[in-house]
C-alpha positions in Angstrom: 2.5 3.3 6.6 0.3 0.3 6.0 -2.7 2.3 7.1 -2.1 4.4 4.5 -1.8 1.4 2.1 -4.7 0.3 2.4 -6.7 4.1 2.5 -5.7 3.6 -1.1 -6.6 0.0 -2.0 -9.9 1.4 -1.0 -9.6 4.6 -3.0 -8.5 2.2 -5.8 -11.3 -0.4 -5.2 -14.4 2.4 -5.1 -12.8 4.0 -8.7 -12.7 1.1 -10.2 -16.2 0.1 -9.4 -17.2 3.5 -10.4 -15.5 3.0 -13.7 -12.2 5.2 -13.1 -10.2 2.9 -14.6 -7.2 5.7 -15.1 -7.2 6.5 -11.7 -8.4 3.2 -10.4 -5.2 1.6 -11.8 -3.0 4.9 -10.5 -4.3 3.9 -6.9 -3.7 0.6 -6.8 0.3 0.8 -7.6 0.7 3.1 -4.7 -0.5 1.0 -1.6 1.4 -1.7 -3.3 4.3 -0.2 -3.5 3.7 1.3 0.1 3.6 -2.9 1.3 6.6 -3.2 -0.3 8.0 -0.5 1.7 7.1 -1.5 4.6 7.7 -4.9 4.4 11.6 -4.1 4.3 11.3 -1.8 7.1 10.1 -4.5 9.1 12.7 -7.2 8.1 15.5 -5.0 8.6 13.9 -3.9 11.8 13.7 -7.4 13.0 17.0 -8.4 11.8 18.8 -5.4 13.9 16.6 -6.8 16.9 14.1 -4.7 17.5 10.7 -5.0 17.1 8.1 -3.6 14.8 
């Protein structure tokens, strides 16, 4: 999941330095929210005692 976060911080980067500002700021919400995601898998993974 965090791979695929940052596929699209790259795909977000290279539009907005291409100008796609529509899409550039449509790709840069989704790895974001794909952190966010995996971030509380982790905790809760850690918290039940296993590891990530």
């Amino acid at each position: 999941m965090l791979h695929y976060a940052v596929v699209f911080f790259v795909i977000a980067i290279i539009a907005a330095i291409l100008g796609f500002t529509g899409i550039a700021g449509a790709a840069s919400n989704i790895p974001w929210i794909l952190f966010l995601i995996f971030l509380v898998l982790g905790v809760i993974s850690l918290l039940r005692g296993r590891r990530v």
